[in-house]
KEVO-364398 format. One record per residue: residue number from 1; x, y, z of N, C-alpha, C, O in turn. Coordinates in Angstrom, 1 decimal. Layout:
NUM  X  Y  Z  X  Y  Z  X  Y  Z  X  Y  Z;
...
***
This chain:
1  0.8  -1.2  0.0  0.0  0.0  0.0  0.9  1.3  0.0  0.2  2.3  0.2;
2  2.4  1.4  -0.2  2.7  2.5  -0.5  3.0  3.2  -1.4  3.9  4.0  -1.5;
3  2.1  2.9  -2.2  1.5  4.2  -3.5  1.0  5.0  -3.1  1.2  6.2  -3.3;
4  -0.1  4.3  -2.2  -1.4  5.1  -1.7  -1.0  5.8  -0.4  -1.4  6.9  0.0;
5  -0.2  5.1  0.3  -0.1  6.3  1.5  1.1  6.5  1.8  1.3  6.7  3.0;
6  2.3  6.4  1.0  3.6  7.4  0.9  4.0  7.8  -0.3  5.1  8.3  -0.2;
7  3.5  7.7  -1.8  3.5  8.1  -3.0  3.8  9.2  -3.1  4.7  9.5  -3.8;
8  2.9  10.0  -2.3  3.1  11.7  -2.6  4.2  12.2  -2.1  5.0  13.0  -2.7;
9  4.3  11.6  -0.7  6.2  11.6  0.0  7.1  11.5  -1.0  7.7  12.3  -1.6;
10  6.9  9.9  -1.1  8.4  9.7  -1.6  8.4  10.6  -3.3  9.5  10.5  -3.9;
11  7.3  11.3  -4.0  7.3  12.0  -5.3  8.3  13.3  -5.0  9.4  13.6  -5.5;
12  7.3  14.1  -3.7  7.8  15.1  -3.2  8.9  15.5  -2.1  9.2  16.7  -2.0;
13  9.3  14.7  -1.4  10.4  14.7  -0.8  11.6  13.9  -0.3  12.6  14.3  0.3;
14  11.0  12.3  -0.9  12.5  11.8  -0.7  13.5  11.5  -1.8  14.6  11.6  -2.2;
15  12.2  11.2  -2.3  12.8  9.8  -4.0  12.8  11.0  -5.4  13.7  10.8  -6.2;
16  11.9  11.9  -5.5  11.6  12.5  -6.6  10.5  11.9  -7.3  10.0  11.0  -6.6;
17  10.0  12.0  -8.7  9.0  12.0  -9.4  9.1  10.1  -9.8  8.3  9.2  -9.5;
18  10.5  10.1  -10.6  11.3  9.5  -11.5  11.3  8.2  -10.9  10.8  7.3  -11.6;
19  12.0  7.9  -9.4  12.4  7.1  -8.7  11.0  6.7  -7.7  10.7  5.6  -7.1;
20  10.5  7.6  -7.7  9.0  7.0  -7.0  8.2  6.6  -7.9  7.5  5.7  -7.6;
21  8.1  7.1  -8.9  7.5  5.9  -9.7  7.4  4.7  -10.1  6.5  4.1  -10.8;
22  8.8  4.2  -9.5  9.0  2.7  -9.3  9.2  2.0  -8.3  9.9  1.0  -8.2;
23  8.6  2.6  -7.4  8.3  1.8  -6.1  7.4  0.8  -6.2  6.2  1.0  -6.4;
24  8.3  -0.6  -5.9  6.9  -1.4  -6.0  6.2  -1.7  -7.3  5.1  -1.7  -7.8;
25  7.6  -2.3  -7.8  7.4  -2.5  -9.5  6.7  -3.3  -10.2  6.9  -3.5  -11.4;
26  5.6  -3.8  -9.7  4.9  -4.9  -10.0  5.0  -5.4  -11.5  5.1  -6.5  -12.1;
27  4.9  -4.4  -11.8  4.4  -4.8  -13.2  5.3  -5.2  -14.6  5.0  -5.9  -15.6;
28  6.7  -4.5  -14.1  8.5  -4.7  -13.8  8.8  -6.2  -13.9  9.2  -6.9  -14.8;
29  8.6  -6.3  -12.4  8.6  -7.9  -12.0  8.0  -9.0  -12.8  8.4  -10.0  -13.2;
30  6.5  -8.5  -12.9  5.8  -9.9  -13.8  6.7  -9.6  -15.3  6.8  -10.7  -15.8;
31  7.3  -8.4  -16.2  7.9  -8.7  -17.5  8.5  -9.4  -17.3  8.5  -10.3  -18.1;
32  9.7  -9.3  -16.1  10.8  -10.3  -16.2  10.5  -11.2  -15.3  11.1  -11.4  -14.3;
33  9.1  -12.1  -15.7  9.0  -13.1  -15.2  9.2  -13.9  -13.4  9.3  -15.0  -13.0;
34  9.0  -12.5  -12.7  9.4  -12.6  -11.5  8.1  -13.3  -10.5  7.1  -12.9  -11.1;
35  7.7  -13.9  -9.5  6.6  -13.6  -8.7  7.2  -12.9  -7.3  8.3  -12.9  -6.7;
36  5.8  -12.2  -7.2  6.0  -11.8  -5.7  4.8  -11.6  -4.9  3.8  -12.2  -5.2;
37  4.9  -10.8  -3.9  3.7  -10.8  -2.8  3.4  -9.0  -2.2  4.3  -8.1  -2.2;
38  2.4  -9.0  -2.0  2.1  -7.5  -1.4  1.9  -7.8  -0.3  1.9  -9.0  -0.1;
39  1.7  -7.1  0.7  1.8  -6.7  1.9  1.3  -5.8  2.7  1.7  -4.9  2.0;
40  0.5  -4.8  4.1  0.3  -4.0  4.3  1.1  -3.3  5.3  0.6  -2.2  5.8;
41  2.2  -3.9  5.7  3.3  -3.0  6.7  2.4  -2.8  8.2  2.5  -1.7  8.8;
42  1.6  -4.0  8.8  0.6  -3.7  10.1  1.9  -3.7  10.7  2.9  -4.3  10.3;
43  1.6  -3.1  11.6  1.0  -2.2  12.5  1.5  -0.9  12.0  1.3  0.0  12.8;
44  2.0  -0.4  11.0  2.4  0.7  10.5  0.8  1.0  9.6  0.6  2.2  9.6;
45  0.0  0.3  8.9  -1.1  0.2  8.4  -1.8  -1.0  8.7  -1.4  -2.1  9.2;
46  -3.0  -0.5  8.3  -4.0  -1.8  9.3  -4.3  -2.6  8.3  -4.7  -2.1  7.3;
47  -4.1  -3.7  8.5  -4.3  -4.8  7.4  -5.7  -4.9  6.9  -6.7  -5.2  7.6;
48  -5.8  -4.6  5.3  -6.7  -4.3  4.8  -5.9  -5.1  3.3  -5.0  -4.8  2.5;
49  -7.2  -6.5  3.4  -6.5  -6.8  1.7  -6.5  -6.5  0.5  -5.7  -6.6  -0.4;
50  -8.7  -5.8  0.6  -8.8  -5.3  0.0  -8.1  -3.7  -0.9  -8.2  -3.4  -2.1;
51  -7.6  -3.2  0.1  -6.8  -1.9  0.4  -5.4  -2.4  -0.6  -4.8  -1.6  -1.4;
52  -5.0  -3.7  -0.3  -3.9  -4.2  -0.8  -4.2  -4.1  -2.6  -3.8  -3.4  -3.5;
53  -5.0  -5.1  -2.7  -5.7  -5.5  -4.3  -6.3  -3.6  -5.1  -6.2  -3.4  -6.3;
54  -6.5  -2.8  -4.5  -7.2  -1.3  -5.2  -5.5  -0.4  -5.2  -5.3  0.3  -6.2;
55  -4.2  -0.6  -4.0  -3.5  -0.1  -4.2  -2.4  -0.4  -5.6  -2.0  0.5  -6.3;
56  -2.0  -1.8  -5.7  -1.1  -2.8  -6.2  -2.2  -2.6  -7.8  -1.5  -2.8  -8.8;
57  -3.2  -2.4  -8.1  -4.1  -2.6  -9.5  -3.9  -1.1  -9.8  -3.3  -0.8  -10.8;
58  -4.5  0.2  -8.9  -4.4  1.3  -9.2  -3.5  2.1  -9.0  -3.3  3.2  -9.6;
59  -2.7  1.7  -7.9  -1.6  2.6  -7.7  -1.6  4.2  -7.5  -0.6  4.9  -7.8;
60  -3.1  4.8  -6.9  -3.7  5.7  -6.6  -3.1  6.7  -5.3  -3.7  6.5  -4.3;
61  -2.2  7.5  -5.1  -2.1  7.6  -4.2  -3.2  8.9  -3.2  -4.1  9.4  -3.8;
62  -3.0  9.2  -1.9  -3.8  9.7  -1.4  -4.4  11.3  -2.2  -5.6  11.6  -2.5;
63  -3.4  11.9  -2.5  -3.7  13.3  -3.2  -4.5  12.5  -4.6  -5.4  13.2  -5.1;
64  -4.4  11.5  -5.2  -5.2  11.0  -6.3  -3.9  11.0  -7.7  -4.4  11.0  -8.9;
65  -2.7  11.1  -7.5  -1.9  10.9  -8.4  -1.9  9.4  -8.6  -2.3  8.6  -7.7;
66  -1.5  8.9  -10.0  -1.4  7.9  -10.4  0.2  7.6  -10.2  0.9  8.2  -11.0;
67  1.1  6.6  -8.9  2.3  6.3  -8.4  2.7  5.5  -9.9  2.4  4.3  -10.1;
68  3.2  6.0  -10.7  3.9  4.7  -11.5  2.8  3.6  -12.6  2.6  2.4  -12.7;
69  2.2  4.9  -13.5  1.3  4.3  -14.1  1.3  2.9  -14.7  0.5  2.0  -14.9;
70  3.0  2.9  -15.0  3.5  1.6  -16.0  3.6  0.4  -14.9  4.1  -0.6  -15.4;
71  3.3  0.3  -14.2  3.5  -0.6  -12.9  2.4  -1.0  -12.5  2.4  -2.1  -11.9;
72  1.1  -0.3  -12.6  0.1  -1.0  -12.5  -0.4  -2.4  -12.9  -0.2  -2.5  -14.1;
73  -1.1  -3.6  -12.3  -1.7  -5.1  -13.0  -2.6  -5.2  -12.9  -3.3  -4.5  -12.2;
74  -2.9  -6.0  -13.4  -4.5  -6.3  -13.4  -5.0  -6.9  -12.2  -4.3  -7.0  -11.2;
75  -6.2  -7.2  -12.1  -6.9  -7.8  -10.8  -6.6  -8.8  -10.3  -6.3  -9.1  -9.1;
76  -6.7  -9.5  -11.6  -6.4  -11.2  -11.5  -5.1  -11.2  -11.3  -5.0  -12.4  -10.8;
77  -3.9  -10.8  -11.3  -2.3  -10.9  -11.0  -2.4  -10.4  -9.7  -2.0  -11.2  -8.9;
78  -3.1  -9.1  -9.2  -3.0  -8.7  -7.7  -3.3  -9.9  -6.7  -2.5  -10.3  -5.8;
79  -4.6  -10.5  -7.1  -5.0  -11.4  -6.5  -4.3  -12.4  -6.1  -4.3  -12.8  -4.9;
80  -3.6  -13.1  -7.1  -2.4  -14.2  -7.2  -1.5  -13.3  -6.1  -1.0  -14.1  -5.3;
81  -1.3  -12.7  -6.0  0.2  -12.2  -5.2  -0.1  -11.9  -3.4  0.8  -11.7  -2.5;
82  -1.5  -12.1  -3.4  -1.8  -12.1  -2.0  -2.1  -13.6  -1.7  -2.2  -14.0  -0.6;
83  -2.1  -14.4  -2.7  -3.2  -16.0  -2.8  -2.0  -17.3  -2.9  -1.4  -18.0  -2.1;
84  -2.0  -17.1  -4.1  -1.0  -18.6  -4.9  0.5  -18.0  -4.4  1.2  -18.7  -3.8;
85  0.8  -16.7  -4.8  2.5  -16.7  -4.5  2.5  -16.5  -3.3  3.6  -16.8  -2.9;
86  1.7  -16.0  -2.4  2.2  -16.1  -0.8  2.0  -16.9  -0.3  2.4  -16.9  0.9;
87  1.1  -18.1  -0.9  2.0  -19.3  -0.1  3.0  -19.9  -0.7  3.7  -20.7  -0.2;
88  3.0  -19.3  -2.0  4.5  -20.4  -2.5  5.7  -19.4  -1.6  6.6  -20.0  -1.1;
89  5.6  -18.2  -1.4  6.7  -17.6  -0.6  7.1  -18.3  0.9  8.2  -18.4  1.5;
90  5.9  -18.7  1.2  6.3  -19.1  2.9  6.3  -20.7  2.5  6.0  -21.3  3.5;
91  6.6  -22.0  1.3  6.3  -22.6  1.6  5.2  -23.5  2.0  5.2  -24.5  2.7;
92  4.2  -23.0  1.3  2.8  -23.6  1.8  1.7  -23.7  0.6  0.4  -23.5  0.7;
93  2.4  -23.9  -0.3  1.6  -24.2  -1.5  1.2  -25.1  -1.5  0.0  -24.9  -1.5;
94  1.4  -26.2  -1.4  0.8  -27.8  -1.0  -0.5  -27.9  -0.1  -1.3  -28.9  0.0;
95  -0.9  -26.5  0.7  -1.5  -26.8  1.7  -2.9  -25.5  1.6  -4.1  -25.7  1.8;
96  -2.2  -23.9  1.3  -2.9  -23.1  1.2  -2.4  -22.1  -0.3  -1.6  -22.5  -1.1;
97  -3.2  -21.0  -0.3  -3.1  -19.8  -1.6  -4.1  -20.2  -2.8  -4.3  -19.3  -3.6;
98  -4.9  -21.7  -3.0  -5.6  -21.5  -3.8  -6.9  -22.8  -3.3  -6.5  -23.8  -2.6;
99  -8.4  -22.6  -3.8  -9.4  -23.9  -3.5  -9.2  -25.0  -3.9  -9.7  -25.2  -5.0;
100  -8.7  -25.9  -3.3  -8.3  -27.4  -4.4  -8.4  -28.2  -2.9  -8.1  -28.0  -1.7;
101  -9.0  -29.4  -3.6  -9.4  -30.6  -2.7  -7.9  -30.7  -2.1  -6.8  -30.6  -2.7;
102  -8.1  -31.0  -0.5  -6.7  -31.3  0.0  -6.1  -29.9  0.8  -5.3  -29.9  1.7;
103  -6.7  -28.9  0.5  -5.9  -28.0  1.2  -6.9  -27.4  1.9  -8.1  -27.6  1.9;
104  -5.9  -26.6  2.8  -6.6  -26.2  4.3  -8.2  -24.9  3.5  -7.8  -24.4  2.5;
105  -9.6  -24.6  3.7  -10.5  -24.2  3.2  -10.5  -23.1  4.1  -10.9  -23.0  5.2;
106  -9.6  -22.1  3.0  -9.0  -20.4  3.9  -10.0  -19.6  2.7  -9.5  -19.9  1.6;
107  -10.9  -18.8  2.5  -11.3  -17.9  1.4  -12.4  -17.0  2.1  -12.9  -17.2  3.2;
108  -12.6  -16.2  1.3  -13.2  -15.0  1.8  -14.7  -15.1  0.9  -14.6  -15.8  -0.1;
109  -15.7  -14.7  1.1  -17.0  -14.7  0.2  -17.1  -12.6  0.0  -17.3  -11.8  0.9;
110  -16.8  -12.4  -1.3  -17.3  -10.8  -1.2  -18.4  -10.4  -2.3  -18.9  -11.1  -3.2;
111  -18.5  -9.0  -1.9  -20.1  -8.8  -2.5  -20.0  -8.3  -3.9  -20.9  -7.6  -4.4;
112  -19.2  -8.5  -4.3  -18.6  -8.2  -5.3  -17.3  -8.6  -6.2  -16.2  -8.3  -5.6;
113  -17.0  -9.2  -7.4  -16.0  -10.0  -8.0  -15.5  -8.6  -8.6  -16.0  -7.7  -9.1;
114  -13.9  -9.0  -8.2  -12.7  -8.2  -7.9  -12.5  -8.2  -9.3  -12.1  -7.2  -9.8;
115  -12.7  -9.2  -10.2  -12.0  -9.8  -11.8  -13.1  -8.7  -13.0  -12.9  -8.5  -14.2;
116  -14.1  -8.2  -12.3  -15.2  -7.6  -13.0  -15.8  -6.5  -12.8  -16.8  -6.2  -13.6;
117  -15.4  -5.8  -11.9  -16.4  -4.3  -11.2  -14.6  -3.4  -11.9  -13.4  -3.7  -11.9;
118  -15.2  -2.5  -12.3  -13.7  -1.1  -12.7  -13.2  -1.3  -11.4  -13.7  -1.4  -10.3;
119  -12.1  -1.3  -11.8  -10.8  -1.7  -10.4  -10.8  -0.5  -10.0  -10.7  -0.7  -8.8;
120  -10.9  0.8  -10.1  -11.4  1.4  -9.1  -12.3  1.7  -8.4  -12.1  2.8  -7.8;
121  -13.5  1.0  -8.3  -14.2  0.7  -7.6  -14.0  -0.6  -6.3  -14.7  -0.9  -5.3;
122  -12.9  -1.0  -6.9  -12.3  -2.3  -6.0  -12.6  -1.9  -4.2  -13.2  -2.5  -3.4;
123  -11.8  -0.7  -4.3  -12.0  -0.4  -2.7  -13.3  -0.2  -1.8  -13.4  -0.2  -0.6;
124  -14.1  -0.1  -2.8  -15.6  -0.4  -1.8  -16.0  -1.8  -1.9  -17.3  -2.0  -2.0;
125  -15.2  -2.9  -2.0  -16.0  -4.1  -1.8  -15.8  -4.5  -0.3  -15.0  -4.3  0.6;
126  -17.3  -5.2  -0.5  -17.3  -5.7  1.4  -17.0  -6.9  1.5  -17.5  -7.7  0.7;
127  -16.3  -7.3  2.3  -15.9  -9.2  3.0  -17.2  -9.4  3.8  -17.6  -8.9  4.8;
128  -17.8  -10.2  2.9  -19.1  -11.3  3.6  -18.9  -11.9  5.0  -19.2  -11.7  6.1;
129  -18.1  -12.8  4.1  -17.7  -14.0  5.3  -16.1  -14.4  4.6  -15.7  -14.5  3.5;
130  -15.7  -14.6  6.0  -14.4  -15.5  6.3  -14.5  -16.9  6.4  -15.3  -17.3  7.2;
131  -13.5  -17.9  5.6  -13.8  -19.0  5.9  -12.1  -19.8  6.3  -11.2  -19.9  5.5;
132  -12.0  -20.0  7.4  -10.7  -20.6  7.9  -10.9  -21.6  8.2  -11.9  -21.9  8.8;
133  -9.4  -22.8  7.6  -9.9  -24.2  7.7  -11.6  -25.2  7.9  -12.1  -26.2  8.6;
134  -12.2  -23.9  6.9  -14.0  -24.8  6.8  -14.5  -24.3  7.9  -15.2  -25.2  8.3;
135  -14.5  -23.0  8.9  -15.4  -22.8  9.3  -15.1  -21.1  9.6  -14.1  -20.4  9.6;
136  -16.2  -21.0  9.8  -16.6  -19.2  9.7  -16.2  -18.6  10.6  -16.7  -18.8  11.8;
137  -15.1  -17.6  10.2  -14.3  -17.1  11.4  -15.0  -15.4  11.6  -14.9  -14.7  12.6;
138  -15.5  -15.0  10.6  -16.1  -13.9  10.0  -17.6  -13.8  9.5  -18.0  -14.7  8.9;
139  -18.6  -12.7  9.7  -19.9  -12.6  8.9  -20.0  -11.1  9.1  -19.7  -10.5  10.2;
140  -20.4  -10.5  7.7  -20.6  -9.2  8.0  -22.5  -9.3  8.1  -23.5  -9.9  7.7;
141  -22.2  -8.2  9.0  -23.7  -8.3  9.8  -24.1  -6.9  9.5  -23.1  -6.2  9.7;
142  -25.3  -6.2  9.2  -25.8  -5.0  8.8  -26.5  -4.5  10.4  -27.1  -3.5  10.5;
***
């Protein structure tokens, strides 16, 4: 998430225009074939994955500058980088990061598909329900 909430910093006072625009190269990385993982830096920011998936796609930062237009991905790659590559990062592909008979039943239900609404709209989607190892750890309630 720091497009969106140190972008305008690192544009205007640490990094310059040039060099902050490549923070967080995502898009960099998948040319040369790279994978990787996003992150939200908690307790520095409050873990929000959705927050993760609208920064890493739009790369919007708070003033509403576009951080590194050429670095932006699509939905469906964001997703993978919180899902399939971070468990291949820790080692736990065999078990979690995607639905397949056999692995632990970790997924979220939301009220809206991330692969299909304008990605900037991404940031108002709601988490229904949580589902950890098959049972409901989470329910949003009105």
């Amino acid at each position: 998430m720091h497009t969106y909430y140190w972008g305008d910093w690192h544009r205007d006072e640490t990094l310059g225009k040039e060099r902050a625009y490549r923070i967080s190269p995502a898009a960099t990385a998948l040319k040369k074939g790279m994978i990787f993982t996003e992150h939200h830096d908690a307790p520095v920011a409050l873990p929000n994955s959705i927050m993760i998936l609208y920064s890493t796609i739009n790369r919007i930062s708070r003033s509403g500058d576009v951080i590194g237009p050429d670095e932006r991905i699509s939905p469906y790659d964001a997703l993978r980088s919180i899902t399939i590559w971070a468990a291949y990062q820790y080692f736990e592909e065999n078990s979690k990061g995607s639905i397949k008979q056999g692995k632990l039943a970790d997924f979220v239900i939301l009220d809206k598909n991330p692969l299909k609404i304008d990605p900037k709209k991404i940031i108002d989607i709601k988490v229904l329900q949580t589902i950890k190892e098959g049972k409901t750890v989470f329910k949003f309630t009105n």
